[in-house]
Residue, then its C-alpha position, 0 to 999 in steps of 0.5 A: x681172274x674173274x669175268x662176266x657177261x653184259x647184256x644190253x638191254x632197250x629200257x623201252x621194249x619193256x613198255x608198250x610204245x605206239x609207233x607215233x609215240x617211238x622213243x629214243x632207246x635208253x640202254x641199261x647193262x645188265x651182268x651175270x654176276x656183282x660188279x664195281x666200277x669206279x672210274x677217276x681221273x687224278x691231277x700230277x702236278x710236279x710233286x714228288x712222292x706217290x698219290x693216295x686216292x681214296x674210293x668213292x664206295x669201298x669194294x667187297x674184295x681188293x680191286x683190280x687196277x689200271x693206270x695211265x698217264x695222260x698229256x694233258x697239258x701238250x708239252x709230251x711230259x706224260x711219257x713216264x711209268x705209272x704204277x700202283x704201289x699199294x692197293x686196298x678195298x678203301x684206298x690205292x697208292x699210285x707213284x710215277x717214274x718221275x715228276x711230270x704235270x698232266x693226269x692220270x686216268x684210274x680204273x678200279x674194277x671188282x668181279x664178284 
């Protein structure tokens, strides 16, 4: 497994600032090495079989993925088990022990 470093950098250090001209910080993360990150927030809606979710970007290498199912509806139906069944550079199969009506929230994350 890889990892990686950030640092959290003011954006408006880098810039000279007058005490009576003080701005807000405005943070930039900067990494040690290549990054993506895709973050998605996928609709159950009592159907059954797995859903296939397609990448906004396609990753340099197969990511890593994390699912969990979310209650979003207040009726305690998200207590069921979330998992990936298929994963590829482009596109990520996730099924559920059950049907149930909530979301799930999808992490997709590659480290160079």
């Amino acid at each position: 497994m890889a990892g990686t470093t950030f640092k959290k950098r003011d954006m408006n250090r880098y810039r000279r600032t007058y005490p009576y001209l003080r701005k807000h910080p405005r943070y930039s993360y900067c990494a040690d090495k290549e990054v993506v990150i895709e973050v998605e927030t996928l609709i159950f809606s009592s159907t059954p079989g797995p859903i296939t979710h397609t990448f906004n970007v396609s990753f340099p290498g197969i990511p890593t993925i994390t699912v969990t199912s979310v209650d979003s509806n207040g009726n305690n139906g998200a207590d069921v088990n979330v998992f990936v069944s298929s994963v590829s550079q482009t596109q990520v199969t996730i099924e559920a022990s059950h049907q149930f009506d909530g979301t799930v929230d999808l992490h997709a994350i590659w480290i160079g």
